[in-house]
N, CA, C and O atoms as a Tripos MOL2 file, in Angstrom:
@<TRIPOS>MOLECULE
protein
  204   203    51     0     0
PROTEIN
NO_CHARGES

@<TRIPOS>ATOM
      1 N         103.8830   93.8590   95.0020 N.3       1 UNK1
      2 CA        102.9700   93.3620   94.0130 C.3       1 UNK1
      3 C         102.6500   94.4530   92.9880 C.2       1 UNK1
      4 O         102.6230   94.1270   91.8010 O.2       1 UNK1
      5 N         102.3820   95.8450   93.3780 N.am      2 UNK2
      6 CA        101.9090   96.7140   92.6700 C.3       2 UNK2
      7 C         103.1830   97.1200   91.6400 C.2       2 UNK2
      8 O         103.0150   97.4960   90.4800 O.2       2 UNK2
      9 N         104.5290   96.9630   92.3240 N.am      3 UNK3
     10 CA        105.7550   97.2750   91.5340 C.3       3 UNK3
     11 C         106.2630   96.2460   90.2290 C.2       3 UNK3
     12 O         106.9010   96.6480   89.2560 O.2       3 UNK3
     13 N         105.7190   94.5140   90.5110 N.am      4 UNK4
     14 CA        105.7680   93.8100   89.9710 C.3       4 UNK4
     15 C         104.2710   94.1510   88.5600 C.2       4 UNK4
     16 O         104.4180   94.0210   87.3440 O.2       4 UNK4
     17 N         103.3260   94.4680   89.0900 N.am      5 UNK5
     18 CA        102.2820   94.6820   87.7970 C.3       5 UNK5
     19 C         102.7130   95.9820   87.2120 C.2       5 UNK5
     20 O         102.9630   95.9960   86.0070 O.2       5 UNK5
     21 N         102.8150   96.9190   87.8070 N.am      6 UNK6
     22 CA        103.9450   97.7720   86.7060 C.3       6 UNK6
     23 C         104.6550   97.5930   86.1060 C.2       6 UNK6
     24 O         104.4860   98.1110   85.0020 O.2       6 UNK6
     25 N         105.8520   96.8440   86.2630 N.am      7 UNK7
     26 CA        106.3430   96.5620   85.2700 C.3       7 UNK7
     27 C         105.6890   95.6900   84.1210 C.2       7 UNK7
     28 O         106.2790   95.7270   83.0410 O.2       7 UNK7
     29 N         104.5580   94.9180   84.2090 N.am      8 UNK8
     30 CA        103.8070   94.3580   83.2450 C.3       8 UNK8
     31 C         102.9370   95.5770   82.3460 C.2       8 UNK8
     32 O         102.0050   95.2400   81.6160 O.2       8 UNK8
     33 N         103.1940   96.4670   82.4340 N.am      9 UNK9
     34 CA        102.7030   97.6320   81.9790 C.3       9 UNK9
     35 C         101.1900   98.3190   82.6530 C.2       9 UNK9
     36 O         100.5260   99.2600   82.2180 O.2       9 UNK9
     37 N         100.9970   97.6020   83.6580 N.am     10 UNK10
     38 CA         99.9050   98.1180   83.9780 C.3      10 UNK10
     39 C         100.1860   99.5350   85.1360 C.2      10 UNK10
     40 O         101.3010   99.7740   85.6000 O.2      10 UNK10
     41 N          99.3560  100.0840   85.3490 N.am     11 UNK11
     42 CA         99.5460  101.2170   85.6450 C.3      11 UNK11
     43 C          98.9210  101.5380   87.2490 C.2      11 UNK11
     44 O          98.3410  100.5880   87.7750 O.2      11 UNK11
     45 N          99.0020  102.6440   87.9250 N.am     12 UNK12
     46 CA         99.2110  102.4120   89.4400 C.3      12 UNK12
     47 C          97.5800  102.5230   89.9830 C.2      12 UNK12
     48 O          97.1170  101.9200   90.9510 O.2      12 UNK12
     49 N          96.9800  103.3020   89.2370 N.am     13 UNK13
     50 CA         95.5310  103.9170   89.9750 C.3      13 UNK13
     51 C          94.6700  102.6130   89.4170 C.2      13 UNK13
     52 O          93.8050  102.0470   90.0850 O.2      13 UNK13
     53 N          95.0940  102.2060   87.9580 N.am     14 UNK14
     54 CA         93.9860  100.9680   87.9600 C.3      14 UNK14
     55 C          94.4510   99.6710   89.5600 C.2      14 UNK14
     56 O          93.6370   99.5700   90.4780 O.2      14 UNK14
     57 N          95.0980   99.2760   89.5730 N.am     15 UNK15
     58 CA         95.8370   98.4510   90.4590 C.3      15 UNK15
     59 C          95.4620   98.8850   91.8440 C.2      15 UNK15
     60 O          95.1380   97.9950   92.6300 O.2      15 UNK15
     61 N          95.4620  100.1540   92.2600 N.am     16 UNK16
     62 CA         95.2520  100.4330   93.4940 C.3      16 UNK16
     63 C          93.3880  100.6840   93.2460 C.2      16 UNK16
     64 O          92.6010  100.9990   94.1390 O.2      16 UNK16
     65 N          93.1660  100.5210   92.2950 N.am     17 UNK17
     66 CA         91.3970  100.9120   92.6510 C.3      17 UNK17
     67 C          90.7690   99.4610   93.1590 C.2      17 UNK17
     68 O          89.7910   99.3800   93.9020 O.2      17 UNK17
     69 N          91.5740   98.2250   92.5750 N.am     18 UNK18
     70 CA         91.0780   97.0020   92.4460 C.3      18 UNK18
     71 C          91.5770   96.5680   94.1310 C.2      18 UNK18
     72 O          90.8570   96.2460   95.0770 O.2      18 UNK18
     73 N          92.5680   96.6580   94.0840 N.am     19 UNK19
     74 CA         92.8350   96.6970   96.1600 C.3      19 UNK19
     75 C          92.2770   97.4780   96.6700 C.2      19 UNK19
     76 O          92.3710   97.2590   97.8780 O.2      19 UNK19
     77 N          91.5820   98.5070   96.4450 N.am     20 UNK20
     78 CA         91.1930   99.0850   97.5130 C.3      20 UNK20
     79 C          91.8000  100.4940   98.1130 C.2      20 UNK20
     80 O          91.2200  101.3110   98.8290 O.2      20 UNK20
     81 N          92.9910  100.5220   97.6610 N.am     21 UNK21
     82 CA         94.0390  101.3310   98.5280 C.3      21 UNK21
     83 C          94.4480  102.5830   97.6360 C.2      21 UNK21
     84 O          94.8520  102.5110   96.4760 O.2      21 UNK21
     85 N          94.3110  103.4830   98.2130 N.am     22 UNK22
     86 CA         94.7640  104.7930   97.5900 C.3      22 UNK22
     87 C          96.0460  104.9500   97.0040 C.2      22 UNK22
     88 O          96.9180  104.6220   97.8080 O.2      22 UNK22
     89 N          96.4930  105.3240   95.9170 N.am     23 UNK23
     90 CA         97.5900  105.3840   95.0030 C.3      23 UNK23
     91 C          98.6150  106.5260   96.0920 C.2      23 UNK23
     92 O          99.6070  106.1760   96.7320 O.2      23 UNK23
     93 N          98.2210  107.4440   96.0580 N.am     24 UNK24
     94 CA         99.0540  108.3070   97.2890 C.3      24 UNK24
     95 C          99.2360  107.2650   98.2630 C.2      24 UNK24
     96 O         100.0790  106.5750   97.6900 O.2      24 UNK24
     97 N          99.0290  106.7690   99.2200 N.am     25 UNK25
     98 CA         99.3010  105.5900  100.0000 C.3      25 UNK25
     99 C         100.6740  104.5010   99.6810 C.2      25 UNK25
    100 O         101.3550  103.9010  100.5130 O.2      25 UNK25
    101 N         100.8290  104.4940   97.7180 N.am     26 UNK26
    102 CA        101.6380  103.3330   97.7200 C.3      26 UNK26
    103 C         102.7910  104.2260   97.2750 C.2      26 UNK26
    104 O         103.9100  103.7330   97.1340 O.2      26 UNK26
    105 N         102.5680  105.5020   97.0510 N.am     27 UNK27
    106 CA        103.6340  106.5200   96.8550 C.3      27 UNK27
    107 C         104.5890  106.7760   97.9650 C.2      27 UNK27
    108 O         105.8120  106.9030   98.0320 O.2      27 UNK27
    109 N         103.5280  106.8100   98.8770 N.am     28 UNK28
    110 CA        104.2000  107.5650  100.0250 C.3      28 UNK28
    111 C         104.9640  106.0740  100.5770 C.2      28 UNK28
    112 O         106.1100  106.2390  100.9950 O.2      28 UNK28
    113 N         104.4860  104.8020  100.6070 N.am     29 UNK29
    114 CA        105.0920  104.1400  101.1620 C.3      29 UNK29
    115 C         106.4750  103.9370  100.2850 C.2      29 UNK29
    116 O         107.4040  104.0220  101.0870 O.2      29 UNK29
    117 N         106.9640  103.7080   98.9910 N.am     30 UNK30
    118 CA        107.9560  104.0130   98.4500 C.3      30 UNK30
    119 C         108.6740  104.7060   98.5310 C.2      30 UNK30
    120 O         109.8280  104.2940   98.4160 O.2      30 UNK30
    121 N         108.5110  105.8060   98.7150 N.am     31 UNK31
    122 CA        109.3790  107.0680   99.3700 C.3      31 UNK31
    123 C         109.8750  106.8710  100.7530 C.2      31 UNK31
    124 O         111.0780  107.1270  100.7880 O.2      31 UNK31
    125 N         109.5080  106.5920  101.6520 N.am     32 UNK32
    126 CA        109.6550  106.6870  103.1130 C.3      32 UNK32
    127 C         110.2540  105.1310  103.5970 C.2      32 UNK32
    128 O         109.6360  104.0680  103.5330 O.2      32 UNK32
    129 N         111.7090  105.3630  104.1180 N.am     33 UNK33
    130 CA        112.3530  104.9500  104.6570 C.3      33 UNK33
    131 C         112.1930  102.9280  105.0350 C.2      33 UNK33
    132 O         111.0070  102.6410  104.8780 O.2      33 UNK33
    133 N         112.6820  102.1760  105.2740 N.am     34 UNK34
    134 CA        112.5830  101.6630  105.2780 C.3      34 UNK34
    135 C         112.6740  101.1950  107.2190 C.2      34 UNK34
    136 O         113.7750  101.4740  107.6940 O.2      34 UNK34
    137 N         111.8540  100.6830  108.0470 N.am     35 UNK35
    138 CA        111.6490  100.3140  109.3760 C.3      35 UNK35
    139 C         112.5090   99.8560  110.1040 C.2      35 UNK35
    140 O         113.4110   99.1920  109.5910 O.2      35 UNK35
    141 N         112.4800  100.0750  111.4960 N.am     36 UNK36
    142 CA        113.8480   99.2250  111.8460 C.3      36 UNK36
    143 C         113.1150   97.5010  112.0480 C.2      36 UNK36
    144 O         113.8180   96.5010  112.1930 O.2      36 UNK36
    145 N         111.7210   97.4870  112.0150 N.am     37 UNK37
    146 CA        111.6310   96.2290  112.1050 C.3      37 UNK37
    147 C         112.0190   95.2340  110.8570 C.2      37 UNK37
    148 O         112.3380   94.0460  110.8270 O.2      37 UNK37
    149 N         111.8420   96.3040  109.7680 N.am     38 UNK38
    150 CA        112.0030   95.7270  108.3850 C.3      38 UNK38
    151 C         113.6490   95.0350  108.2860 C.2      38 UNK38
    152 O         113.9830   93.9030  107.9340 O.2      38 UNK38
    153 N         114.4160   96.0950  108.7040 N.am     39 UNK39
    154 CA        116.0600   95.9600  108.3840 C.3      39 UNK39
    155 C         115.8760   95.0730  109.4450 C.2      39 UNK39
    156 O         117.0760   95.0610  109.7230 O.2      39 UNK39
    157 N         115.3390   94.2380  110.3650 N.am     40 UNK40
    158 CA        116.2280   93.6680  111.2880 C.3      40 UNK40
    159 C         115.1760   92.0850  110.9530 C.2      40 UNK40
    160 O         115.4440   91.0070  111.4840 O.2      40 UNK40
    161 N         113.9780   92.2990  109.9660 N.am     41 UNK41
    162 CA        113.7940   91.0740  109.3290 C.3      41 UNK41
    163 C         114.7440   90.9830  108.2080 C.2      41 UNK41
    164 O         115.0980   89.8170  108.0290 O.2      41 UNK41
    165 N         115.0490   91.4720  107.7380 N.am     42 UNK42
    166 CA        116.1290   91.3940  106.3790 C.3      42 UNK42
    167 C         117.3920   90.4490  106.8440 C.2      42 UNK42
    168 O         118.0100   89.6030  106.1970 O.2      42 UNK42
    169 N         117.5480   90.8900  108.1780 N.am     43 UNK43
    170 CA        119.4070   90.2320  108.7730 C.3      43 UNK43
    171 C         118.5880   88.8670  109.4600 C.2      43 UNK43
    172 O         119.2900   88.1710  110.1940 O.2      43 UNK43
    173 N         117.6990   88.6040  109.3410 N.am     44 UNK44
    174 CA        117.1710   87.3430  110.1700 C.3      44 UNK44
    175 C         116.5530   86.3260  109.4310 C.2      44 UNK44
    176 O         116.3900   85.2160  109.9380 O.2      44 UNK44
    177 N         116.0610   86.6670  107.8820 N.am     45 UNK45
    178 CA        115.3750   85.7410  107.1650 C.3      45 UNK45
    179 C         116.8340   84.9510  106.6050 C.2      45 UNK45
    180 O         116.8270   83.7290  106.4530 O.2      45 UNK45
    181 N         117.8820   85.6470  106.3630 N.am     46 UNK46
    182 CA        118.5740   84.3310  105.9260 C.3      46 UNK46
    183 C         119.0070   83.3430  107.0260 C.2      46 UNK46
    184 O         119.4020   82.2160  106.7260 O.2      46 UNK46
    185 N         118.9440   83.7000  108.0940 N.am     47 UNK47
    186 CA        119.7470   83.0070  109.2520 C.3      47 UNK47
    187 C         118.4640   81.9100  109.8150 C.2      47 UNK47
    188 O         118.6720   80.8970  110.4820 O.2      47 UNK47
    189 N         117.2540   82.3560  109.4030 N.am     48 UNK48
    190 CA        115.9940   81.1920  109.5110 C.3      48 UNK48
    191 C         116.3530   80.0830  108.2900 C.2      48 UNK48
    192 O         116.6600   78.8920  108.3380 O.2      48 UNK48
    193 N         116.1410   81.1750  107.0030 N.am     49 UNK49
    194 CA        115.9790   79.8810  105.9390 C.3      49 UNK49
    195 C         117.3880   78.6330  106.2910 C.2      49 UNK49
    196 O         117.2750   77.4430  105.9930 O.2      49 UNK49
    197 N         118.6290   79.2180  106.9520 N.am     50 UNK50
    198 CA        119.7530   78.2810  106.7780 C.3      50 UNK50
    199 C         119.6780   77.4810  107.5680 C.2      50 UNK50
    200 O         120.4390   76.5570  107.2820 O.2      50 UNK50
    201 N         118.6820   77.1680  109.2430 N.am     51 UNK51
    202 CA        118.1980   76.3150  109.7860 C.3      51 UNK51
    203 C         117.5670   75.3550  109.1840 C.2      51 UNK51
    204 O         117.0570   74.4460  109.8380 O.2      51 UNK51
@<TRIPOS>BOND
     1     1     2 1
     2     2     3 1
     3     3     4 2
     4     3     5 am
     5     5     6 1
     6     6     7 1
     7     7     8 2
     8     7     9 am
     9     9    10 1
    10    10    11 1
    11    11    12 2
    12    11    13 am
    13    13    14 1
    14    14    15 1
    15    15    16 2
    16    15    17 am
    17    17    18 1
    18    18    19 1
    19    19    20 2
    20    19    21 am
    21    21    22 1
    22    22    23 1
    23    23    24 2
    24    23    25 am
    25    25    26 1
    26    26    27 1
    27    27    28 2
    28    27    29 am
    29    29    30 1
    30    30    31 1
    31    31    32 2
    32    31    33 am
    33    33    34 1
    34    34    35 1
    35    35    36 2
    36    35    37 am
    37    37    38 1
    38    38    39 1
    39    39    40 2
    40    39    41 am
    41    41    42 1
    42    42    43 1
    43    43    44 2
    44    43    45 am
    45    45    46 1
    46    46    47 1
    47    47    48 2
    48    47    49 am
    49    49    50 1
    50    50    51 1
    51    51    52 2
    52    51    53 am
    53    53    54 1
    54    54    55 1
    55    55    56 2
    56    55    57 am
    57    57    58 1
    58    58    59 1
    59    59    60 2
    60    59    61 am
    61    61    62 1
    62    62    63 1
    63    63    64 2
    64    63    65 am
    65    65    66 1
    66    66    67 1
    67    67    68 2
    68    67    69 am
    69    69    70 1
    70    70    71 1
    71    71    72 2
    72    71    73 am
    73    73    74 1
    74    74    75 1
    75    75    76 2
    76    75    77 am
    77    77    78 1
    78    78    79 1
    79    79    80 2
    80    79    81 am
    81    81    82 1
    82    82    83 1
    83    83    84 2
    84    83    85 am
    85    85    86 1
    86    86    87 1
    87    87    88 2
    88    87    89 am
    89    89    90 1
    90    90    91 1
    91    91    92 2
    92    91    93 am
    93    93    94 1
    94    94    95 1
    95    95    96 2
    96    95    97 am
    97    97    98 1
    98    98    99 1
    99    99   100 2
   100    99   101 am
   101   101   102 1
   102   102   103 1
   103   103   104 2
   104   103   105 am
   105   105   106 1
   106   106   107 1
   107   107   108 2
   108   107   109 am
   109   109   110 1
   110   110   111 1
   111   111   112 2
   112   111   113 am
   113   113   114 1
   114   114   115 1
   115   115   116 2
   116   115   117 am
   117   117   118 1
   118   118   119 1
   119   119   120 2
   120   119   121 am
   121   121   122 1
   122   122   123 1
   123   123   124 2
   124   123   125 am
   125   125   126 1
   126   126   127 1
   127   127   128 2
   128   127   129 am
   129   129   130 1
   130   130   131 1
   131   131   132 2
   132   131   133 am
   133   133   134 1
   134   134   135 1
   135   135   136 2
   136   135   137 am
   137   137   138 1
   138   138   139 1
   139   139   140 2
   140   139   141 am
   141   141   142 1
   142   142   143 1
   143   143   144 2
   144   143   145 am
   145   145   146 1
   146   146   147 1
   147   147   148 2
   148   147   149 am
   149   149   150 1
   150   150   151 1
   151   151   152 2
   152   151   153 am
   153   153   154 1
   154   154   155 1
   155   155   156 2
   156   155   157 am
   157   157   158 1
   158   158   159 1
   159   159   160 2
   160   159   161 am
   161   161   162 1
   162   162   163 1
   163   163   164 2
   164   163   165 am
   165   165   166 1
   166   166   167 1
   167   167   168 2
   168   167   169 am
   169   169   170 1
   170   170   171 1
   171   171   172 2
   172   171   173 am
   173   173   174 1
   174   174   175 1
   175   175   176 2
   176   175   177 am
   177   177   178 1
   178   178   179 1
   179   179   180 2
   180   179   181 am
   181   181   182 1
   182   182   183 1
   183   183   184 2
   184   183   185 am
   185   185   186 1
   186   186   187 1
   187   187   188 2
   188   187   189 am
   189   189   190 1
   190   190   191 1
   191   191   192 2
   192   191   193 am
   193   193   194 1
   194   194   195 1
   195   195   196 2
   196   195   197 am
   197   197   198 1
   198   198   199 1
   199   199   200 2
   200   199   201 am
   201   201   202 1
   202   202   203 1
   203   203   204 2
@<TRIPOS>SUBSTRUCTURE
     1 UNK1         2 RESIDUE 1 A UNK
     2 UNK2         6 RESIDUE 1 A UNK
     3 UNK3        10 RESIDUE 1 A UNK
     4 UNK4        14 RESIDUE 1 A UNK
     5 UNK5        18 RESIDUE 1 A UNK
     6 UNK6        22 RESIDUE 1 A UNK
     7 UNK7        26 RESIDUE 1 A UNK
     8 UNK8        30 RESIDUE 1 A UNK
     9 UNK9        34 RESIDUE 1 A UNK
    10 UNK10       38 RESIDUE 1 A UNK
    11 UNK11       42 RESIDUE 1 A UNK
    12 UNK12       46 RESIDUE 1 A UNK
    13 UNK13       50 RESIDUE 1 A UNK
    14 UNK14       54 RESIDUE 1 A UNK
    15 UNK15       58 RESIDUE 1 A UNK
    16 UNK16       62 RESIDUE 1 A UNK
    17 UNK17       66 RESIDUE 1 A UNK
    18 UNK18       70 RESIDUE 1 A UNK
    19 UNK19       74 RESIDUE 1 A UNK
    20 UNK20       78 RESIDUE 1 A UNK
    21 UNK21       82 RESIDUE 1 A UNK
    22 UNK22       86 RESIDUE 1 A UNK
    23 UNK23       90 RESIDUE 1 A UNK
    24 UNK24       94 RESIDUE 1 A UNK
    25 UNK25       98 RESIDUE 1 A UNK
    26 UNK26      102 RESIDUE 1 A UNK
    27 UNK27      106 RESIDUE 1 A UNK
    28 UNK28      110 RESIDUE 1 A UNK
    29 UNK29      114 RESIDUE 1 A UNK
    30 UNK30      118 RESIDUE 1 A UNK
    31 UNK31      122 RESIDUE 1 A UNK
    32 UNK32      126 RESIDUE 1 A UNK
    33 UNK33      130 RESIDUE 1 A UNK
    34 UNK34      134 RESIDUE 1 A UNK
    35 UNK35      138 RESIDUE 1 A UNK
    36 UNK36      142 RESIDUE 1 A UNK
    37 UNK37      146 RESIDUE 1 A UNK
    38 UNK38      150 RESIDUE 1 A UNK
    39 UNK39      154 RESIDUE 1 A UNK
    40 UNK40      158 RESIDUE 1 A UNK
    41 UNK41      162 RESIDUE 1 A UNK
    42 UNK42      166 RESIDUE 1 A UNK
    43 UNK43      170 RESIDUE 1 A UNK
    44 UNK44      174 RESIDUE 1 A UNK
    45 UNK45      178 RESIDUE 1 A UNK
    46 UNK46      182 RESIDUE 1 A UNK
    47 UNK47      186 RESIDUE 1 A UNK
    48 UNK48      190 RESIDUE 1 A UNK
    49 UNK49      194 RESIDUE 1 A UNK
    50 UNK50      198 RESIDUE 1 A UNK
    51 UNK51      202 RESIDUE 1 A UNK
């Protein structure tokens, strides 16, 4: 969401003041790796939606 209002030009600290959530917080989560729970929803959401 925060990557999608950026690109609308809005900017990261207004966006994260209105959530709540610390701008370092959405940094660090961008940077850092992606989960193995994440990659193993990635290989499973198409095999749901095609049910």
């Amino acid at each position: 969401m925060i990557d999608h209002l950026r690109d609308k030009g809005l900017g990261v600290d207004p966006v994260c003041r209105v959530l709540d959530l610390s701008p370092s917080t959405y940094f660090a989560r961008k940077t850092r790796p992606k989960s193995a729970r994440r990659l193993r929803d990635e290989e499973l959401i198409p095999l749901v939606t095609a049910v």
